[in-house]
N, C-alpha and C positions, 0 to 999 in steps of 0.2 A: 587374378592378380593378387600379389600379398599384400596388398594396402585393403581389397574389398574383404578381405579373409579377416585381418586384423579390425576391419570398419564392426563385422559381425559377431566376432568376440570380444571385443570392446563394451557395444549396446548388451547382450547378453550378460555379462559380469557385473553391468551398471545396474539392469534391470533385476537382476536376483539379488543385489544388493540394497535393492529399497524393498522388494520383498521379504529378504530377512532381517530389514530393519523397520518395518513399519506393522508388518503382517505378523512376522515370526518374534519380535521384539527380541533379535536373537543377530545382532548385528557381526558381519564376517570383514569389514574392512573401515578402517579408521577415515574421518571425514577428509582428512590430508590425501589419504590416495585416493579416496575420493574425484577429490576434483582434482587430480594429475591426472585422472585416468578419463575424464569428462573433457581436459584440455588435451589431451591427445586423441582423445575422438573427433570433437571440433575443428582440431589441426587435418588432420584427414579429409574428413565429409567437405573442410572449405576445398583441398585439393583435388581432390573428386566428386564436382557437384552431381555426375550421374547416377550417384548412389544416393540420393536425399531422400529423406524417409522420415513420414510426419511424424511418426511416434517413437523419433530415438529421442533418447535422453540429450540431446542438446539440445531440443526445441523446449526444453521446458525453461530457456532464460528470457524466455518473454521478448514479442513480437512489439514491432511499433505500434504505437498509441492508437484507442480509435478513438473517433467522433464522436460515436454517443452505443448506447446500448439499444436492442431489439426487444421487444416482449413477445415472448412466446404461452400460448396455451397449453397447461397441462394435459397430457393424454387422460392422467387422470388425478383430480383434484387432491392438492396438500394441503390437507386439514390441520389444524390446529389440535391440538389433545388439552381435554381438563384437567385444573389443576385443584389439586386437594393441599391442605397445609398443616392436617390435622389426621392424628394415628384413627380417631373413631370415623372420620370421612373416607378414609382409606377404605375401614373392615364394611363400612355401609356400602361401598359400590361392589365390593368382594361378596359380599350376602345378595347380592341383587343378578350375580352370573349363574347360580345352579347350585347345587352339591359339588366340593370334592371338582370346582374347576383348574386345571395345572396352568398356572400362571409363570410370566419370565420376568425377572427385574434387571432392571438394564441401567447403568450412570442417564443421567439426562446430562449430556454438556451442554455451555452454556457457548451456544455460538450461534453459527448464520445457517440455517436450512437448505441444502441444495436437491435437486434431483440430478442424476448424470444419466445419461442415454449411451448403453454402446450396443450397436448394429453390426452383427458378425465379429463381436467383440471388440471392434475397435469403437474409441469415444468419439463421440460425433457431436454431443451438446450439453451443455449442462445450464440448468436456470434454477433462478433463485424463487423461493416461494411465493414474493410476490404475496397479494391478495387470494392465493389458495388455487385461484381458476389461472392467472398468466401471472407470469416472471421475468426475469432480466436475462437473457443471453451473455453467460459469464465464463462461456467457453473458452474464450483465450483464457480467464483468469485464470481458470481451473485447470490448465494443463501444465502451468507451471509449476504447481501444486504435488513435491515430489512422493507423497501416500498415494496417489490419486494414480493407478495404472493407466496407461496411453493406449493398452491394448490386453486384454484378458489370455489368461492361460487357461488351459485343462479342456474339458468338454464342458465351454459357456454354449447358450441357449442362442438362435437366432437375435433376440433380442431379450433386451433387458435393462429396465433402471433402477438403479441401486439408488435409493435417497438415503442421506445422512447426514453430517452438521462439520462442516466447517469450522476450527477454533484455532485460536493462538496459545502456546505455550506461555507460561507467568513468565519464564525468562525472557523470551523473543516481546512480548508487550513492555516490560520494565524497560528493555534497550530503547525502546520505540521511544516510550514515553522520553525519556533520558534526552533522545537527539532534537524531540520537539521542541523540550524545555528550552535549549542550547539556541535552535532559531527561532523563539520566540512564537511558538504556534502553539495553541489550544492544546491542552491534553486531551487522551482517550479518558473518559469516564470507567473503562473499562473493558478487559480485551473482546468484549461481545462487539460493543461498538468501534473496539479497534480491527477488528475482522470484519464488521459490516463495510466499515470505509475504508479497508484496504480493498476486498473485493468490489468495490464500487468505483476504484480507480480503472480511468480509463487507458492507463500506459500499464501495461502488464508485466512490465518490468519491474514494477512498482509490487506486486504481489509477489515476485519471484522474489525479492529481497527479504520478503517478510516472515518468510521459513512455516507459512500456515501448514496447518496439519487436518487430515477425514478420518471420521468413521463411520462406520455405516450406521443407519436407526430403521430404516424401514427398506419397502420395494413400490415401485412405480408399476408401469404398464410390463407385461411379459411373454414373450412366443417364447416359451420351455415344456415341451412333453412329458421331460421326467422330474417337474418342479415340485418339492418337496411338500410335506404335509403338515409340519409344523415350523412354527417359527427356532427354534433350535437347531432342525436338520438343516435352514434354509441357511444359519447364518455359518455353520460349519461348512457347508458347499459352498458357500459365496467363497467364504476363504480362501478357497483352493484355487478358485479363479486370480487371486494377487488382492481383493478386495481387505483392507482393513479391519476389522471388527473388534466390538470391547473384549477382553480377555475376565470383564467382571459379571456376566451374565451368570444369573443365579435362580434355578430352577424350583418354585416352590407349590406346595401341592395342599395349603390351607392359608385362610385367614391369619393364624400365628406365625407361621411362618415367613409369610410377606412381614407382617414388623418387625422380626426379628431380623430379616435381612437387611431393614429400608433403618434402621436404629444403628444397626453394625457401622451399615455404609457411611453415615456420616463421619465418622473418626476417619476410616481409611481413607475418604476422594480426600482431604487434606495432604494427600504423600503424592499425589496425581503428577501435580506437575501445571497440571490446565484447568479450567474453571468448570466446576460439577457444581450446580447446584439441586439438584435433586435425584429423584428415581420414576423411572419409567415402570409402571407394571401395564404389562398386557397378556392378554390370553395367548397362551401357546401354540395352539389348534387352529388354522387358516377355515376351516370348517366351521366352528365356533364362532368364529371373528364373521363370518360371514352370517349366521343367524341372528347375533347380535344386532347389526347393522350400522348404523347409524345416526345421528342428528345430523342437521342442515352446516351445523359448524365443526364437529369433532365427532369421532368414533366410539360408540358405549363398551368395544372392549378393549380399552386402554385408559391410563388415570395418568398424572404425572405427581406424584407426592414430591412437593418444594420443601426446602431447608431452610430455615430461618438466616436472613443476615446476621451476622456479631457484630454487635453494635458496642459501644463503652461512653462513657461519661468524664468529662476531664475538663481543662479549663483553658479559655483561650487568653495565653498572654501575651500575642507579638502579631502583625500582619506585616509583613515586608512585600516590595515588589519587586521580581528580578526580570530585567533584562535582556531580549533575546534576539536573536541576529536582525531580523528586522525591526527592532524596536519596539516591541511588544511588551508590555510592563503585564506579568502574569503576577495576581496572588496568591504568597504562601504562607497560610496561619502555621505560628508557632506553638503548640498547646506542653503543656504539663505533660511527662512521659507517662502514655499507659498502656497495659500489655493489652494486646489486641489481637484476635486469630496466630496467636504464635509469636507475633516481634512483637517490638517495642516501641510506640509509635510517637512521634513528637513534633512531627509535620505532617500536613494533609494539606491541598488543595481547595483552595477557592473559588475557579473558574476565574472569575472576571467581577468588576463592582456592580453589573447590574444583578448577577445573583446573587452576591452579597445583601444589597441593599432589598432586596426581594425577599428575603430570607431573616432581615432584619437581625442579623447577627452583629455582634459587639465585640469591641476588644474589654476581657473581662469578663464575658459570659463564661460560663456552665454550657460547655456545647454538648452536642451527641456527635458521634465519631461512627462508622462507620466504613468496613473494607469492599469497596464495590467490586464483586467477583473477588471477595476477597486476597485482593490484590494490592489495589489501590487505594490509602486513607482518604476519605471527603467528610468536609463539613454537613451535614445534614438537617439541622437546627441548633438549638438555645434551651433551655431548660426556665421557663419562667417564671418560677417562683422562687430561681436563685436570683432574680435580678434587685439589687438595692441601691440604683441611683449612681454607683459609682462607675460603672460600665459606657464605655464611649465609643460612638459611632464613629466608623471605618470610610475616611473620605478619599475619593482619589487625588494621586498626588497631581500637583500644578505642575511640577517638575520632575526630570530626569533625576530618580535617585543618583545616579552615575554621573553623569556630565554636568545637571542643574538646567538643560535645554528644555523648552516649554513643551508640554504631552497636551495630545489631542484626543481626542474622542471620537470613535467612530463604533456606530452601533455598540454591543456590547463591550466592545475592546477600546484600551488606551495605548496609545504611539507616543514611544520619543520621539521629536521631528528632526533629531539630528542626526545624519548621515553619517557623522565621525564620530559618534560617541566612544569612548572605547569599551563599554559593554557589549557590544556590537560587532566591535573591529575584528577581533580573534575570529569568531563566526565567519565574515563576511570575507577575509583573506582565504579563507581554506575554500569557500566558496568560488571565490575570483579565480580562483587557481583551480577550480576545477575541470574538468575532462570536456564536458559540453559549454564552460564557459570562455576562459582564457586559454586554457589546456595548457599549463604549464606543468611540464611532464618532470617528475622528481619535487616538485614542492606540495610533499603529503601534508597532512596535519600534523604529525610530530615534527617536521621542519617548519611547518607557522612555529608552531608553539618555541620551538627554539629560538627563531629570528626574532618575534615580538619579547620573550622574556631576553633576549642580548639589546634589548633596545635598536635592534637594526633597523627594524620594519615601524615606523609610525602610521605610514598614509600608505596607501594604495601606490601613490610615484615613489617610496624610499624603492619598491622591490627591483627598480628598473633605474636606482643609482647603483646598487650591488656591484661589488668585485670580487672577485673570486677569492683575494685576500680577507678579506670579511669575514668569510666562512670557515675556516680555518680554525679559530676556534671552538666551532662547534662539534656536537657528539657527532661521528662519523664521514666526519667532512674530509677528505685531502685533496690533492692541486687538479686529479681528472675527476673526482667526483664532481668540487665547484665550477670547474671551468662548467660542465657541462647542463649544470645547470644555471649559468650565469646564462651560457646560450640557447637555455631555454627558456628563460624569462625574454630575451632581447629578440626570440619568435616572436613572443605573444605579441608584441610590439604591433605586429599588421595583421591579428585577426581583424578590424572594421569595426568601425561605430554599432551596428546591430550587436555583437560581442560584448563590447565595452556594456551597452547600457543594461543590460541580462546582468553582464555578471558584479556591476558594481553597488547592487543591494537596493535599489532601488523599488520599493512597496509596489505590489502590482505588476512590473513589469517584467515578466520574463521573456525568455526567447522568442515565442510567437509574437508576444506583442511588442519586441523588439523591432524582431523584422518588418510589422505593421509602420510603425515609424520609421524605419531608413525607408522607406520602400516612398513615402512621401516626402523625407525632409535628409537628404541623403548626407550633410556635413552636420556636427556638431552647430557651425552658424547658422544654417538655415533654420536647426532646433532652437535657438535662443530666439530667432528671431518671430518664431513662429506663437501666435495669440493662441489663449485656451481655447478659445472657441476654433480655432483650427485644429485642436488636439482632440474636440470634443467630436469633430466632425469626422475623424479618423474610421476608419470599417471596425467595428465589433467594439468599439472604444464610448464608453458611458462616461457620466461627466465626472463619477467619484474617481478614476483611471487618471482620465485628463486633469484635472485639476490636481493628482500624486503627482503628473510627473512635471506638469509646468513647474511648481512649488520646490522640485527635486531639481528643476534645473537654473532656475531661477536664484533659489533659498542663499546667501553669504556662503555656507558651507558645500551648494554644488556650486555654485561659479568655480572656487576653491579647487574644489576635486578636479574638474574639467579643465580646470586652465595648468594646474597641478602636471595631471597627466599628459598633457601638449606637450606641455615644458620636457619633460622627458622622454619625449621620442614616440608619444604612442598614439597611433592613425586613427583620427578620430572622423573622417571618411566612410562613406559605404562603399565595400570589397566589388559591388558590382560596378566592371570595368565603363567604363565611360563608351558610350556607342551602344550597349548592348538594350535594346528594345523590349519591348513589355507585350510582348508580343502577346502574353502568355495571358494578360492581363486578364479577370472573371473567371480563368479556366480551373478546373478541380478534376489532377492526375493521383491513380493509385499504381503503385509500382510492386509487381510479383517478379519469384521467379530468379534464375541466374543469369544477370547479364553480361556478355562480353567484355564491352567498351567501358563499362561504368559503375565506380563503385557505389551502393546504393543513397549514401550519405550524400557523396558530390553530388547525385545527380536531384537526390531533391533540394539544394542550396541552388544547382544551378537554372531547375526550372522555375522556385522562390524569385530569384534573380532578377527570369524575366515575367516578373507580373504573375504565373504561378501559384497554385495553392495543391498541398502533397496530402493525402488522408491515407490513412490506413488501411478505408473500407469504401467497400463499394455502395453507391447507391443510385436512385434515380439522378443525383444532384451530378455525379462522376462525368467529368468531359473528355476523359480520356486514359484509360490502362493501358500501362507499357509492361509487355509480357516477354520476358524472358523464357528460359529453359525450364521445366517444373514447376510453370504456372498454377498448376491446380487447379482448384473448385473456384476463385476469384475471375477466370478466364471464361468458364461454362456461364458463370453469372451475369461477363459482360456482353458475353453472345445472348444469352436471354432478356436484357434489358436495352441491348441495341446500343452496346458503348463503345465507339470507336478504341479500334488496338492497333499502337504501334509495335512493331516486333523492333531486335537492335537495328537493322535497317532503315527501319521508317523515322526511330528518333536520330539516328544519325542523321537523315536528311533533312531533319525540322531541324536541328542544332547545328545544321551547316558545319558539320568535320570532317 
């Protein structure tokens, strides 16, 4: 057929195309055809589910969310490497391997340690370091991971694990940081720990976003007969298999030589792009390395020579708090412009007042400044012996800089408790209108922003007075563009109270724990009516939850919003139909596979519905997989653990259609 023919030169163009963009740093197609040519693969593999195939390039847009992660044991343990921080500590462990040892210096990146496992060349697992002996199962994360091959080329080994590090580009972290600012969440300290916790996210989606980038650093376990004999030959073959590797590996054959590399390198990782903080030296020779051997925690033939931080000196003369969708007051010292790793620096991050106050820093200090992963400005201390009395302590504020609404405190963080703040509001519309919340389809972000700067949009019910006349003067609006999204605002209308309460910015509560309360308190009234200590009592729901959302429902400003949104049309009811039984009630379904009758969205809203709970992953806990077409390894696993499987037959008879 000319659709399977097209399916196979599709994946093939796709796959040489992160080959000679990740491997080859030699890129043949621009990221716009890119993904035309990913969405016309997708468009197919959907109409031909008999072609599915784990390792095409569509699977890498991330799988539904799972439950929790697995620890796996290393075949063979990932150790930790010494670190040196000094030119004469370096030449001292160099004087301690032989005469005239040829050693390799390699960037150290500053990321998350992975090992990958691929059997027959295809990827089968990949875990995280961990405690050196077992790690985390971050295989879905890592396959969205577009460096990272699905499946090896050339003559790979029976088996083989490549270990290497996981990192975020400065650009892709600065974005990051930027949207956190915007909802009011915690920054990364840095894109090391903005890499740890994206791969630590249990929705894999959530990493496909994040554009993380491999290279390789070492090798794991290996069934290879013709496996190389030094570390230079092995990482040139690795190559050839699609595997990434540094292009800055520098082959030196004395004592001088290693600093003159490891001195060089610091000016150049500046031009990278990604966070390099040091140099890897190891012996070249796998023979070597193996006489060498050992200690209990790190390898004696390898060192890691670190880069000192840039640090600067300058003064703090402002603390502001901004902000952020859910009402999060972050702060941000102001300091005296100073140059710093290359810009110009005059803002840095706070965290929060209890490290402030921890830190005992002042408005008026002499702070220290440094760029963590020289990336991001942070406060780091005070300088004390500039302090003379005139320097004043940084209290948190009582109130909403923005609206004047009273801020709480909760653990390290402060809330405004105002729901309508309008620091908040811009955030929380683009929110409301999103895809999994409201799903108002044509109300992007550049149409918030337009509506709320025309004055149209005050409250969450102005978006559902809109007429189509309204919009008219906006940038690219005419009479079938607004109609049509007048009438897709006036859908959202009957998404159902679980919808509503997700998406109207409410601390804490998102979807799942949405559906937790309609599933109990199915009207808006029965929620008002309902005591904390009934909210407390809720499945998975702790009393800090319960006492957000009574407070949120309760509070002048939600009465407001809810009686708000009645007034204008919008179903504050649970969607599930009246009659329908909870049949399902304690049960935990995983759903694989192509099914016929159902699309996989509907069908876990619909067993949610009835009393229902949907996972991602199988476990002992699983009461039931519904297995479709290309069920996979999920199917073998519920025959080995004895989990009842419904095929489209068996659930169409339990859903009575």
């Amino acid at each position: 057929m000319k659709s399977d023919v097209r399916i196979l030169e599709l994946r093939s163009r796709l796959n040489q195309a992160n080959i000679d963009y990740y491997v080859h740093a030699s890129p043949t197609i621009s990221d716009g055809e890119y993904d035309c040519l990913l969405n016309e693969l997708l468009s197919l593999e959907l109409a031909n589910p008999s072609s599915f195939d784990p390792n095409s390039p569509t699977q890498r847009v991330g799988g539904e969310p799972l439950d929790s992660f697995s620890s796996v044991r290393h075949a063979h343990p990932m150790q930790s490497i010494d670190n040196t921080y000094t030119i004469d500590e370096l030449v001292h462990w160099y004087s301690k391997l032989g005469k005239q040892v040829q050693c390799v210096c390699d960037p150290k990146i500053d990321g998350v340690a992975i090992s990958i496992r691929y059997e027959e060349g295809e990827l089968v697992q990949a875990v995280t370091r961990g405690d050196g002996e077992r790690g985390d199962d971050v295989t879905a994360q890592v396959k969205t991971i577009r460096s990272i091959p699905l499946k090896l080329l050339g003559d790979f080994p029976s088996l083989i694990e490549i270990r290497g590090e996981i990192f975020m580009s400065n650009s892709s972290f600065k974005r990051i940081n930027e949207k956190r600012e915007l909802n009011g969440e915690q920054l990364f300290a840095n894109a090391r720990n903005a890499t740890a916790g994206t791969l630590k996210s249990l929705n894999p989606k959530v990493v496909a976003e994040r554009n993380l980038s491999f290279l390789m650093h070492g090798k794991g376990e290996l069934d290879w007969d013709k496996q190389p004999d030094t570390w230079i030959n092995f990482v040139e073959i690795v190559k050839t298999f699609g595997i990434p590797v540094s292009d800055k590996i520098i082959s030196c054959n004395s004592a001088m030589q290693i600093q003159k590399a490891v001195e060089a390198f610091e000016i150049d990782r500046k031009k990278l792009g990604f966070g390099v903080d040091g140099m890897v030296v190891r012996v070249n020779s796998f023979v070597k390395q193996e006489e060498l051997g050992a200690t209990s925690k790190s390898p004696r033939w390898c060192i890691a020579f670190k880069y000192p931080a840039e640090q600067g000196r300058t003064k703090l003369l402002a603390v502001d708090w901004q902000v952020g969708k859910n009402g999060t007051l972050t702060p941000r010292a102001t300091m005296k412009p100073i140059l710093l790793a290359g810009t110009t620096v005059s803002h840095a991050t706070l965290h929060n007042i209890v490290e402030i106050h921890r830190k005992d820093i002042r408005v008026g200090d002499d702070v220290v400044i440094e760029k963590a992963g020289e990336i991001i400005p942070q406060v780091i201390g005070f300088v004390l012996e500039s302090r003379d009395g005139t320097q004043k302590q940084i209290e948190p504020p009582e109130s909403c800089p923005n609206c004047a609404s009273p801020v709480e405190q909760e653990g390290p963080k402060l809330y405004c408790v105002n729901p309508e703040c309008p620091a908040q509001f811009r955030e929380k519309v683009k929110w409301f209108a999103g895809r999994d919340q409201m799903d108002i389809e044509g109300l992007g972000d550049k149409v918030v922003d337009q509506l709320i700067d025309a004055g149209l949009v005050k409250h969450f019910a102005d978006l559902y007075h809109l007429k189509s006349k309204d919009l008219f003067s906006l940038d690219g609006f005419a009479k079938k563009s607004a109609d049509a999204l007048v009438e897709a605002i006036n859908a959202s209308k009957n998404r159902g109270l679980s919808r509503v309460l997700s998406s109207v910015g409410i601390r804490l509560v998102g979807r799942a724990t949405a559906k937790t309360i309609v599933r109990k308190f199915s009207s808006l009234e029965k929620l008002q009516h309902a005591s904390l200590e009934d909210f407390i009592a809720l499945p998975d729901f702790g009393r800090i939850t319960a006492e957000t959302l009574y407070k949120a429902i309760h509070s002048p400003q939600g009465v407001n919003l809810f009686n708000r949104l009645s007034d204008a049309g919008v179903n504050l009811q649970s969607k599930t139909p009246s009659g329908v039984s909870q049949e399902f009630s304690g049960m935990t379904f995983v759903i694989t596979g192509s099914l016929e009758l159902w699309d996989r969205k509907a069908l876990a809203e619909e067993l949610e519905n009835r009393g229902g709970k949907v996972s991602s992953s199988i476990s002992k806990n699983t009461s039931v997989l519904i297995a479709g077409e290309k069920a996979g390894s999920k199917l073998q696993k519920a025959f080995n653990l004895e989990i009842e499987v419904w095929d489209d037959e068996k659930l169409a008879d339990r859903l009575s259609l």
